[in-house]
C-alpha positions in Angstrom: 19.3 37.3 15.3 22.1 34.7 16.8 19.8 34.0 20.0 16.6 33.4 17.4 18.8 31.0 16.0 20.1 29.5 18.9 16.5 28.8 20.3 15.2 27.5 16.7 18.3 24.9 17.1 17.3 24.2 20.2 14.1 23.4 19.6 15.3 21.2 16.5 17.4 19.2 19.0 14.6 18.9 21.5 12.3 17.5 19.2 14.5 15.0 17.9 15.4 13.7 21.4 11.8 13.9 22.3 10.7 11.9 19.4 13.2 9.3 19.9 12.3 8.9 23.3 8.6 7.9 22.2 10.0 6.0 19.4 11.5 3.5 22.1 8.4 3.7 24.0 9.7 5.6 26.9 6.4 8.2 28.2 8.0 11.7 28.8 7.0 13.7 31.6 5.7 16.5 32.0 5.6 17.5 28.5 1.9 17.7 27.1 1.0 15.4 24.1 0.7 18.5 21.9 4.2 19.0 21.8 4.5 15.1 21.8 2.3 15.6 18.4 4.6 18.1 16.7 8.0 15.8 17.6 6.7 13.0 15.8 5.1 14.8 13.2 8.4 17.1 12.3 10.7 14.1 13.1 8.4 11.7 11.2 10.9 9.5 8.2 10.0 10.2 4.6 7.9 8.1 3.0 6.8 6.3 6.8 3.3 6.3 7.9 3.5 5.7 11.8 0.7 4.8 14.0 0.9 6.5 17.9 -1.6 5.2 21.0 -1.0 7.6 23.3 -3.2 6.6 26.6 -3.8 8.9 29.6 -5.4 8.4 33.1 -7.9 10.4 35.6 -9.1 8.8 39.0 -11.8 10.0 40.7 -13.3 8.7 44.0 -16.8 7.2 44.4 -17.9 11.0 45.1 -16.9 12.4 42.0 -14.2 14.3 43.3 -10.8 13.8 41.3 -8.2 11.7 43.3 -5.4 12.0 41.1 -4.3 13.1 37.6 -2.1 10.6 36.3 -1.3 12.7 32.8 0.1 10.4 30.2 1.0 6.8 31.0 1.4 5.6 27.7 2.4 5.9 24.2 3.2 2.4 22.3 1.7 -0.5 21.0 -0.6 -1.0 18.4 -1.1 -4.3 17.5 -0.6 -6.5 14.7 -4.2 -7.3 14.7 -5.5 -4.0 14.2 -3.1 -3.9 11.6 -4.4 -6.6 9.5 -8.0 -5.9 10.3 -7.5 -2.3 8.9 -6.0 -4.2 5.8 -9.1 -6.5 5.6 -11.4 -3.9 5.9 -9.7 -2.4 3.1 -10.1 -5.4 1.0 -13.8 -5.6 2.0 -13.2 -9.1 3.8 -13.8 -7.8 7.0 -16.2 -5.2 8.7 -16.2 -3.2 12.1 -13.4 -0.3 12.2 -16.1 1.5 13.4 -16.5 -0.1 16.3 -12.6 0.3 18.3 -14.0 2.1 21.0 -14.6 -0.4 24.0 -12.1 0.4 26.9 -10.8 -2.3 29.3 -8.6 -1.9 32.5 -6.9 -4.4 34.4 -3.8 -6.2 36.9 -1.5 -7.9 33.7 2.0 -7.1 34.4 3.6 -9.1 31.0 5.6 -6.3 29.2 3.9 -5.1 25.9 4.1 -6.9 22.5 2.7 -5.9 19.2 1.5 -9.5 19.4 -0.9 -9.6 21.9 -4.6 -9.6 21.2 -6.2 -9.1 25.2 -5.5 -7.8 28.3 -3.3 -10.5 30.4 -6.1 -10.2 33.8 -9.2 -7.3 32.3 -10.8 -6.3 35.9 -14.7 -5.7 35.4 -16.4 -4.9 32.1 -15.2 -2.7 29.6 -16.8 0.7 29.2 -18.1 2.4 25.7 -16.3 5.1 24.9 -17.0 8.6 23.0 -15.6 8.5 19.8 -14.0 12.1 18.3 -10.8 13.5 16.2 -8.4 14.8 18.8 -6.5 17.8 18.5 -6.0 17.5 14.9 -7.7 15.9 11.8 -5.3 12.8 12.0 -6.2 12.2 15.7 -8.8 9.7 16.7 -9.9 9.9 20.5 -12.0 8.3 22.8 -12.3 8.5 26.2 -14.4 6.4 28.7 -15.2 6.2 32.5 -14.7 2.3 34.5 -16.0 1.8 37.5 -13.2 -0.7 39.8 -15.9 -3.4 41.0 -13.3 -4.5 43.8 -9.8 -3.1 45.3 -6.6 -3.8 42.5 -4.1 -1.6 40.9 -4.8 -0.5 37.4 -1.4 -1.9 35.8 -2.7 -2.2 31.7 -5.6 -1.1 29.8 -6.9 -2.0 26.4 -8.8 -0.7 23.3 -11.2 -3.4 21.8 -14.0 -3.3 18.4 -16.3 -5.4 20.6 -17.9 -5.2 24.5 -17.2 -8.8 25.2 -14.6 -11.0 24.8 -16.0 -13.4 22.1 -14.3 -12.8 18.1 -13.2 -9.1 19.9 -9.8 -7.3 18.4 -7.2 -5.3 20.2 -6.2 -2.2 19.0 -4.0 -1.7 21.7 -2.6 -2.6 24.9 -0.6 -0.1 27.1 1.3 -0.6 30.3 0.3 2.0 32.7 3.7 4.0 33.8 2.3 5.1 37.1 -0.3 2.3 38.0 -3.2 4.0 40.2 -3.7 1.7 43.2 -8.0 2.0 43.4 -10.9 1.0 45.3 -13.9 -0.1 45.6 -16.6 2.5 43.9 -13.6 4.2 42.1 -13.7 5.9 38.5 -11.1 5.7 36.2 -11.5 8.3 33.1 -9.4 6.8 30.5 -8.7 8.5 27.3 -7.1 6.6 24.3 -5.7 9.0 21.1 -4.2 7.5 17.7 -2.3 9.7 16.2 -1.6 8.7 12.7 1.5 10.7 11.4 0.9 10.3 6.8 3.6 9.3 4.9 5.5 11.3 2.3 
């Protein structure tokens, strides 16, 4: 009976640490985003809806073959824009939530704002990506494959409503924590989950 306790206060203490660390926008390692999930979810503020883009990386060669799984790189900033274009769709003066599935990789080093609205230097075109609930209801995933037209390192990537640059809005843009250094011909599998933790 103690030791069940012991591990249940354990746990309590490890998801609070946990939590804060994504909070502050620090990526954990080796701890999956499920458990990621449940932190923020039993740690979550009363009455504070909170808004998670949690970003993770594949590379594969020009062969197909995987090269390296990066695991998570990312879990902060949604924007201020997507913020207010989720408020004007809402108030029917503005149209397109739909459409926040266009990915976009690139060499911008500038830290992360909740301000920002592109990438700092996109690399190549953006890539469509699926569009699915994640591992829960409140989940909203996509995931998408880019092609590195040239040699660079893949420092940020982005989440846009539009496959060019013209009137497009960023949902997000994450610093990659372990930047894959690619080449030519090489395929980078991104996926992007919003995890939107409800209020009350």
């Amino acid at each position: 009976m103690a030791f069940a306790k012991s591990n249940k206060i354990g746990r309590y203490f490890r998801r609070r640490k946990l939590a804060r660390l994504v909070r502050s926008g620090v990526v954990p390692q080796g701890v999956s985003k499920e458990e990621i999930f449940e932190a923020l979810a039993a740690t979550r503020p009363r009455g504070v809806v909170e808004f998670f883009g949690f970003l993770s990386a594949k590379v594969y060669g020009s062969d197909g073959n995987l090269k390296k799984d990066c695991g998570l790189q990312s879990v902060k900033e949604v924007t201020a824009e997507f913020a207010k274009h989720l408020i004007d769709n809402m108030c029917g003066a503005a149209s397109g939530i739909v459409q926040y599935k266009f990915h976009a990789m690139g060499d911008g080093s500038t830290a992360e704002t909740d301000t920002e609205t592109a990438l700092v230097n996109q690399q190549g075109t953006r890539a469509t990506g699926s569009q699915t609930h994640g591992a829960s209801s409140n989940i909203y995933q996509t995931v998408a494959t880019i092609t590195a037209g040239s040699a660079f390192t893949a420092i940020e990537h982005g989440i846009f409503d539009s496959s060019t640059a013209t009137d497009d809005k960023l949902l997000d843009r994450s610093l990659v924590a372990s930047p894959p250094t690619l080449i030519t011909g090489d395929e980078v599998e991104w996926t992007y989950s919003l995890t939107v933790n409800a209020g009350g």
